[in-house]
C-alpha positions in Angstrom: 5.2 -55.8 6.7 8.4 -53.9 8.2 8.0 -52.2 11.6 9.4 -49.1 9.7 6.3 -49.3 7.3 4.2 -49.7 9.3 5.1 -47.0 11.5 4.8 -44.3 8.4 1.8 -45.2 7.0 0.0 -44.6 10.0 1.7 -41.2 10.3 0.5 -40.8 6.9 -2.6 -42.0 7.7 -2.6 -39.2 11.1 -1.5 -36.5 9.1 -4.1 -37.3 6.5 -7.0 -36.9 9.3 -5.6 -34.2 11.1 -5.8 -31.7 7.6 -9.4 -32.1 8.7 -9.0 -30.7 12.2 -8.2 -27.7 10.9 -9.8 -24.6 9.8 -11.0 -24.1 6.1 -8.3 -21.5 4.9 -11.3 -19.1 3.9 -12.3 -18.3 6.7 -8.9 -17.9 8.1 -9.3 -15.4 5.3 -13.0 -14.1 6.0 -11.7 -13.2 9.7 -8.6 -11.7 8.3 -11.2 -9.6 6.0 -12.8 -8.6 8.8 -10.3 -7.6 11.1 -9.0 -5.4 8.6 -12.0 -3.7 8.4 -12.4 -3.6 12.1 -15.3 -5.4 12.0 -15.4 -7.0 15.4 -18.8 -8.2 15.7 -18.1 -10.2 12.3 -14.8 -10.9 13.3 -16.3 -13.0 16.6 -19.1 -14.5 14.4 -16.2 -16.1 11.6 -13.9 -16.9 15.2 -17.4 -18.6 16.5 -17.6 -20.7 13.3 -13.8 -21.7 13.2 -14.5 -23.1 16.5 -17.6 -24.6 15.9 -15.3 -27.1 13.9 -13.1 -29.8 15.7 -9.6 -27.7 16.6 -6.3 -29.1 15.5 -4.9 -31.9 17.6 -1.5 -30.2 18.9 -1.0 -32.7 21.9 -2.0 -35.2 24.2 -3.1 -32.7 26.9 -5.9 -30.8 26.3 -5.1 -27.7 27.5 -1.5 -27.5 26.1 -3.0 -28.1 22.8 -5.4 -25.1 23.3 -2.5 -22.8 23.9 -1.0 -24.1 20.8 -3.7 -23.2 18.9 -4.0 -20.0 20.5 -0.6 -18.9 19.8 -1.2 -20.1 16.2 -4.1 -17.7 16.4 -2.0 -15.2 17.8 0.7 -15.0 15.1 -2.1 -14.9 12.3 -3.5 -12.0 14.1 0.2 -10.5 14.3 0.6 -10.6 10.5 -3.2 -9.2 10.1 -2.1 -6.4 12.1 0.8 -5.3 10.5 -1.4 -5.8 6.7 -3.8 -3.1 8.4 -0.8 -0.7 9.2 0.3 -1.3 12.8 3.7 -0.7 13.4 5.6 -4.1 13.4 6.9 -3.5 16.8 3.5 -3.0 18.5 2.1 -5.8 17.0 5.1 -8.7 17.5 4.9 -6.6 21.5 1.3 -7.4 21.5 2.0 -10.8 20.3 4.7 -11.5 23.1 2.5 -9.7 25.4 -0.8 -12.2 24.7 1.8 -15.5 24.5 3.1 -14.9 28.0 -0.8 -14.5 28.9 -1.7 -17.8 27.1 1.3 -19.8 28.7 -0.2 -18.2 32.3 -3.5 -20.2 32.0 -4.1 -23.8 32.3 -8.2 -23.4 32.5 -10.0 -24.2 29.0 -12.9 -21.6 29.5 -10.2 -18.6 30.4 -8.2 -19.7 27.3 -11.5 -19.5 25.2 -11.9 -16.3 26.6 -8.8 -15.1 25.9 -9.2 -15.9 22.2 -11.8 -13.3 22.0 -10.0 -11.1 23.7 -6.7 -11.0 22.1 -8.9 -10.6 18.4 -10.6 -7.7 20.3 -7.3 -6.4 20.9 -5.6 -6.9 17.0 -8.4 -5.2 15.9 -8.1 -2.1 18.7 -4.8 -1.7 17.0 -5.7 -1.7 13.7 -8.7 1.1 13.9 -6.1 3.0 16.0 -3.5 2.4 13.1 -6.5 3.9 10.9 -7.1 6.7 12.8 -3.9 7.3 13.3 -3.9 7.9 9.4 -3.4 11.6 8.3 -2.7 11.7 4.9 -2.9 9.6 1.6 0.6 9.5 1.2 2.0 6.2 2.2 5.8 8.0 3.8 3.9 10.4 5.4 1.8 7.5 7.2 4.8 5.5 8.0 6.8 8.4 9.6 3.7 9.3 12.3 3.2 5.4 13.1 6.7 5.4 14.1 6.4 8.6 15.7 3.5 7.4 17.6 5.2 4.0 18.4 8.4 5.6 19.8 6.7 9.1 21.1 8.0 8.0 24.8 11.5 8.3 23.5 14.0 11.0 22.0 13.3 10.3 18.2 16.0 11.9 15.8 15.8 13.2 12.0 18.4 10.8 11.3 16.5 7.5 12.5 12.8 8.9 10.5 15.5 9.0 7.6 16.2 6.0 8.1 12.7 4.4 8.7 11.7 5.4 4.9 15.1 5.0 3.5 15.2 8.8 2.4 17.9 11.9 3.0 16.8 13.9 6.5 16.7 16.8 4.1 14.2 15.3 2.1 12.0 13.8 4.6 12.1 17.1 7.2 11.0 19.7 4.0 8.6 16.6 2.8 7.0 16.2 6.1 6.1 20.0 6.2 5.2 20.6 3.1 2.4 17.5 4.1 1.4 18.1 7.1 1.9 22.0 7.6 4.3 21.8 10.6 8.1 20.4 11.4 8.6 17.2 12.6 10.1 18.4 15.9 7.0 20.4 16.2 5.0 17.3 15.4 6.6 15.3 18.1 6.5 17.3 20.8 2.8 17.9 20.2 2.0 14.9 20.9 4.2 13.7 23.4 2.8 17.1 25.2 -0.5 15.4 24.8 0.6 12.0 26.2 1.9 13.6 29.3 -0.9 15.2 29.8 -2.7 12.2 30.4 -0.5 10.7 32.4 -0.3 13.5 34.5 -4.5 13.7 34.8 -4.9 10.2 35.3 -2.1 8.7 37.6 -0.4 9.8 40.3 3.3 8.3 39.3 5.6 11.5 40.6 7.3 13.7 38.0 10.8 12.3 38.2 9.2 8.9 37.1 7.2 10.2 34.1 10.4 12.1 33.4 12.5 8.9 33.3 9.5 7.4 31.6 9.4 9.5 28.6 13.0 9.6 28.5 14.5 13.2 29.6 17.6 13.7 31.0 16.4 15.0 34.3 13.4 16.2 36.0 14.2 19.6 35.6 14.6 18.9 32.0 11.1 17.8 31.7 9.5 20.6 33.0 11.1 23.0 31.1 10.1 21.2 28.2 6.2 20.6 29.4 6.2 24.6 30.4 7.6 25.5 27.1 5.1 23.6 25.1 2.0 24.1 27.0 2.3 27.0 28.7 2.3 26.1 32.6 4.6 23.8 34.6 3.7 19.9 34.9 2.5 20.4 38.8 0.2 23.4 37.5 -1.5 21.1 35.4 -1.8 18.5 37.3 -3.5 20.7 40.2 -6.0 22.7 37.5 -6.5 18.7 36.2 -7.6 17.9 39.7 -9.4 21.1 40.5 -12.1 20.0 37.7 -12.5 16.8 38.5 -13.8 17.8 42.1 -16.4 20.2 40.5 
């Protein structure tokens, strides 16, 4: 028989065995399920069965095929996310975040750990995707995801426009009609309530939460803090540390 023959059907043959290395697609499903709902203790238990099963054979060294499968595990995790609402930037960021992570490790038992870790974390962002959730209507939803997502930055009526493919006009008068407040309103809000915590909880100096979050200058920022919560950025930050001591 001819070399060339030869040679195919035993990568027939190899191709043939290896559809039994991997995963039954239902419970890639199941764990997808699960995830949506935030389930992580039944999330782990359909992970712990996928695994109970022999794992796809990706390459000749064992631990490089492990962190191909991660990373396979990864990027179904990625699309689950986005299904349950995260905004497509956090999750492909997570994504990059946990691949860089997986290409770090050359132990086996880290790597397994890591797999449980990184479907912890999907699922973190899916219930705070839910959460995140105000309203029933589905623009209204979109628009504070990416407002949330982007809250560091200067976001503009324009770009929101642009996010749900409506006129400003219509999304600013929409937006208040739903939620009972302007969007500029909305945003700084919560950017007020972000700052807050970074000013309670580290000790990075003002001009650097300034640049941070994006403001022209540090002056700039605490005008903007004052206006919006009543008291200048070092005020808080001393009341934040006078309760802490008592």
């Amino acid at each position: 028989m001819p070399d060339i023959l030869v040679g195919f059907r035993k990568n027939k043959m190899d191709n043939m065995l290896s559809a039994y290395q991997h995963p039954p697609y239902t419970l890639e499903l199941e764990l997808s399920k699960w995830m949506l709902e935030a389930d992580k203790k039944k999330s782990r238990e359909v992970l712990a069965k996928i695994n109970s099963l022999e794992r796809a054979y990706l390459s000749d060294v064992m631990v490089q095929s492990l962190q191909y499968s991660l990373i396979c595990g990864c990027t179904c995790y990625t699309r689950t996310a986005i299904k349950g609402s995260v905004d497509s930037e956090i999750a492909f960021d997570a994504s990059d975040q946990y691949i860089l992570r997986i290409g770090k490790l050359n132990s086996i038992a880290q790597l397994k750990e890591l797999e449980y870790e990184m479907l912890d974390g999907f699922i973190d962002l899916i219930q705070s995707a839910r959460e995140q959730k105000v309203s029933s209507n589905p623009v209204i939803n979109q628009l504070i995801l990416y407002i949330h997502a982007n809250i560091h930055r200067r976001i503009t009526l324009d770009e929101l426009a642009e996010v749900v493919h409506l006129h400003p006009n219509h999304v600013s008068r929409f937006f208040r009609q739903e939620m009972g407040c302007s969007i500029r309103s909305f945003i700084s809000a919560h950017k007020i309530l972000l700052i807050q915590k970074f000013l309670a909880e580290t000790d990075l100096k003002m001009v650097d939460i300034a640049m941070a979050f994006e403001f022209s200058s540090a002056a700039h920022f605490s005008i903007f803090f004052k206006k919006n919560a009543g008291m200048t950025p070092h005020a808080y930050r001393s009341a934040c540390a006078k309760a802490a001591e008592q």
